[in-house]
N, C-alpha and C positions, 0 to 999 in steps of 0.2 A: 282747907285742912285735909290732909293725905290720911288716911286708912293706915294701920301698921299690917302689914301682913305675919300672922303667926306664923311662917317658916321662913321670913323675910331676911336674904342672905345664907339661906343653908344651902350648900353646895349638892345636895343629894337629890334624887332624884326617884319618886318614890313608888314604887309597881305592887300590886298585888295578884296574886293567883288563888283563885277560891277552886276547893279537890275537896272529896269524900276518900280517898285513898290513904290510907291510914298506916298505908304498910312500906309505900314506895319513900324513897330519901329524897329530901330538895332537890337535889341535881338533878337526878329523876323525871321530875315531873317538872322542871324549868324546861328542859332540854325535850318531854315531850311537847310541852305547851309552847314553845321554840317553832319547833316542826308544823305544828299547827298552825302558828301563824305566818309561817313558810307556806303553806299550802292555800291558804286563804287570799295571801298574798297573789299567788297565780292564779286563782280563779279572779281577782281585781283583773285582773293584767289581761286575762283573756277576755273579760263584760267588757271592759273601757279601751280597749285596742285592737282585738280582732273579731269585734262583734257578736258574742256571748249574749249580749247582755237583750238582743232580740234577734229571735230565731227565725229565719224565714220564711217557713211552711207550718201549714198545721200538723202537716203528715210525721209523726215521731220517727219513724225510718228515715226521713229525707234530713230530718233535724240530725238525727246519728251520724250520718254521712257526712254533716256538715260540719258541726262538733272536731269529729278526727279528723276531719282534712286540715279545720284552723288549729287545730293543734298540733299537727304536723308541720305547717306553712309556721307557726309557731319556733318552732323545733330548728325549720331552716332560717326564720329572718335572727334567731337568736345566734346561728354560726356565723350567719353576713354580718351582723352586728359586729361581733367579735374580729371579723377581719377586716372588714372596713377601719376598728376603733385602732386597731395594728398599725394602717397606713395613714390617717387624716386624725391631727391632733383636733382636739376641744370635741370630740364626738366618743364618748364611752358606751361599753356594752351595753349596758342594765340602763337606758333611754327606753324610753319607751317610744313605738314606730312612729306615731305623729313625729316626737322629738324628731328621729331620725330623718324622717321626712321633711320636714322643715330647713332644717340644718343642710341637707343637702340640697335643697330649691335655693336655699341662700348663698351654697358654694358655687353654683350653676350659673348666678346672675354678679359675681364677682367677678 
């Protein structure tokens, strides 16, 4: 016997955003909460890809140092991306570098 699902077949798709802000209009605060998970989005990108996610030293100056350089090194593999995905189909920008990496070991042994 199968379960009915009470929204079983509704084409929608349904989000919530919980705000104390009483004064800003929906678009408002979609559009800030947008950004925000734009920005969370890249701190993922930088834990699970350019090693964020553990830091190499105890020393917090060395950690500083390290932070801007992979977000810089960031900054560049995001323009190689973009021109690489220019020249060789089936590899797009927004891959994350594993991907990218991958993808070219496997063009390399073709």
């Amino acid at each position: 016997m199968r379960k009915s699902d009470l929204f079983e077949g509704d084409k929608y798709h349904y989000r919530y955003i919980l705000t104390n802000d009483w004064e800003s209009s929906e678009t408002v605060v979609i559009e800030y909460d947008n950004r925000r998970g734009a920005g969370e989005k890249t701190f993922d990108v930088q834990n699970n890809g350019f090693g964020w996610g553990h830091l190499p030293c105890s020393d917090m100056n060395h950690n500083t140092v390290y932070l801007i350089l992979t977000a810089m090194i960031k900054n560049f593999y995001n323009h190689i991306a973009q021109k690489v995905s220019e020249v060789f189909d089936g590899i797009q920008p927004q891959h994350p570098s594993q991907a990218l990496y991958l993808r070219s070991r496997n063009m390399d042994r073709a």
